[in-house]
N, C-alpha and C positions, 0 to 999 in steps of 0.2 A: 784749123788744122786738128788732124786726128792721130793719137800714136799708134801705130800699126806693128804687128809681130812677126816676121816670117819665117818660116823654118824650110832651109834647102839642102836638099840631100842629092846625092849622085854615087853611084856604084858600078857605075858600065863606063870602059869607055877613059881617055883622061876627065877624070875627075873633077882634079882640081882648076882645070881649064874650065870644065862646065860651069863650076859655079862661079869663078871670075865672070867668065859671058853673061851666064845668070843676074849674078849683080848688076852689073853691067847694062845687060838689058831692060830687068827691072824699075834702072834708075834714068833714062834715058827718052828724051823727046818730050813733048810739051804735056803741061799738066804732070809729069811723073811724079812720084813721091820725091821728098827729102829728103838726105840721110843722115840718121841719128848716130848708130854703131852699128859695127859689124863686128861680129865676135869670131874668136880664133876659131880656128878649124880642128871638130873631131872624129877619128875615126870611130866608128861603132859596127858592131854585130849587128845584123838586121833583125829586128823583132815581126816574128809573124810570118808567112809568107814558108812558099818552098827553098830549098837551102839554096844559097847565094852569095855571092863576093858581099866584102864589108863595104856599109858605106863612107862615104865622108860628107860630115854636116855643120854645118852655120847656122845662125841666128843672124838676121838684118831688122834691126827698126828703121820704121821709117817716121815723119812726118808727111800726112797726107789731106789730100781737100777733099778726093776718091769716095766714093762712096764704097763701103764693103765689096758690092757685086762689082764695082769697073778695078778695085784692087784683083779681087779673085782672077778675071779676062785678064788683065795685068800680067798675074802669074801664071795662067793657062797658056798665052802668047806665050810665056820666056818658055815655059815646058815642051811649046810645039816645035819654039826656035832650037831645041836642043833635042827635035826631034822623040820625043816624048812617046813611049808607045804603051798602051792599055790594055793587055790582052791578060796578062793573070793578075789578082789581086794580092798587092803586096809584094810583087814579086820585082825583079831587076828594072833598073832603069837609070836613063842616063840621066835626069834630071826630075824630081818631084819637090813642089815650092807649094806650101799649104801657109795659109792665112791662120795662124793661130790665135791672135789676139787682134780685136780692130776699136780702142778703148778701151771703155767698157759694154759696150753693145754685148747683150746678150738674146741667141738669137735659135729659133728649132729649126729654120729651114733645111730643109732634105739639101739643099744642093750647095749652102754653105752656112754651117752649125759654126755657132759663134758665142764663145771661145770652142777651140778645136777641141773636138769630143773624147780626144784622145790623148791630150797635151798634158796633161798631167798624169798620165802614164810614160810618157815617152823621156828618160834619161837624155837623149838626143837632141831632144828639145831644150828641153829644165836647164840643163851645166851650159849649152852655149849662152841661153839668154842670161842667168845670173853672172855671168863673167862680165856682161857690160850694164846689166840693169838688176845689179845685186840687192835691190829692195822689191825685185818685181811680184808683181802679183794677179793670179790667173784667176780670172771674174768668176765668183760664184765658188770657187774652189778654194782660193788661199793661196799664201807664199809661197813662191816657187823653190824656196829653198826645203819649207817642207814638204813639201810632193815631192821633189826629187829625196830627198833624206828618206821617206815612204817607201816611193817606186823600186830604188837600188834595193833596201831590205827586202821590200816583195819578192823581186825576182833579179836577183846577182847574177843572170846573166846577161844582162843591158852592160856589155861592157864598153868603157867607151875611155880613149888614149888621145889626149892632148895632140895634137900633131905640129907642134911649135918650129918644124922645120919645113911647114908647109904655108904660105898667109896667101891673104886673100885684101886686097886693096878698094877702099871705096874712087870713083870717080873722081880725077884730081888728083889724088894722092900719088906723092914720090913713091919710088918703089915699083912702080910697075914694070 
């Protein structure tokens, strides 16, 4: 088994349903991953991209047997199941699930760079995953606490609000 990193976002659309489904999907039917934590739900500012609604994002580990590339189809499938559409970069969507972390594999492929090229930039990323894997550490780069301690001073305007009146349930779990 491999620990795996995923980061999901959605700003179109109910939101917070997508990423329930998201999960959901993710975690579901033979060979799927297993779930480690799901971390709380936060809203942020979009970084990048033409001006657009805030997102709302998660962090899910998983345990996996997947090879990096059948994780990525994995998360490509959930982004098509949620209707996923590709037309500007960066820009609105109801659902985007990037592989952040897949161990420690490090990796240049064009079509999935491992650890995520960007992930130590992204606030969005950093505070969800430290909330359930507060020792975590992004390959090649270092502590996520200090990337994110970085990132925020970089650019204070990665802002990003706890949504603690929003949750987000793994499979199984009371509460749904």
């Amino acid at each position: 088994m491999t620990v795996a990193v995923l980061s999901l976002g959605s700003n179109l659309g109910d939101r917070r349903a997508t990423l329930q489904g998201a999960v959901d999907h993710l975690l579901e039917g033979d060979g799927a991953p297993r779930p480690v934590a799901l971390s709380p739900v936060y809203e942020t500012a979009p970084v990048g991209g033409p001006e657009q609604g805030a997102f709302l994002n998660t962090v899910l580990v998983v345990d996996t047997e997947d090879t990096p590339r059948a994780l990525l189809d994995r998360a490509w499938a959930a982004e098509r199941a949620f209707e996923r559409v590709r037309k500007v970069r960066w820009g609105p969507r109801t659902l985007d699930v990037d592989v952040v972390v897949f161990g420690d594999v490090r990796d240049d492929d064009p079509v999935l760079t491992l650890p995520h090229p960007r992930a130590h930039l992204r606030a969005f990323v950093l505070r969800p995953w430290l909330d359930v894997v507060p020792d975590a550490v992004l390959p090649g780069r270092g502590r996520a606490v200090d990337l994110l301690a970085r990132t925020l001073a970089d650019d204070p305007g990665q802002e990003l609000r706890r949504r603690d009146d929003l949750w987000l349930v793994l499979p199984g779990e009371a509460g749904r």
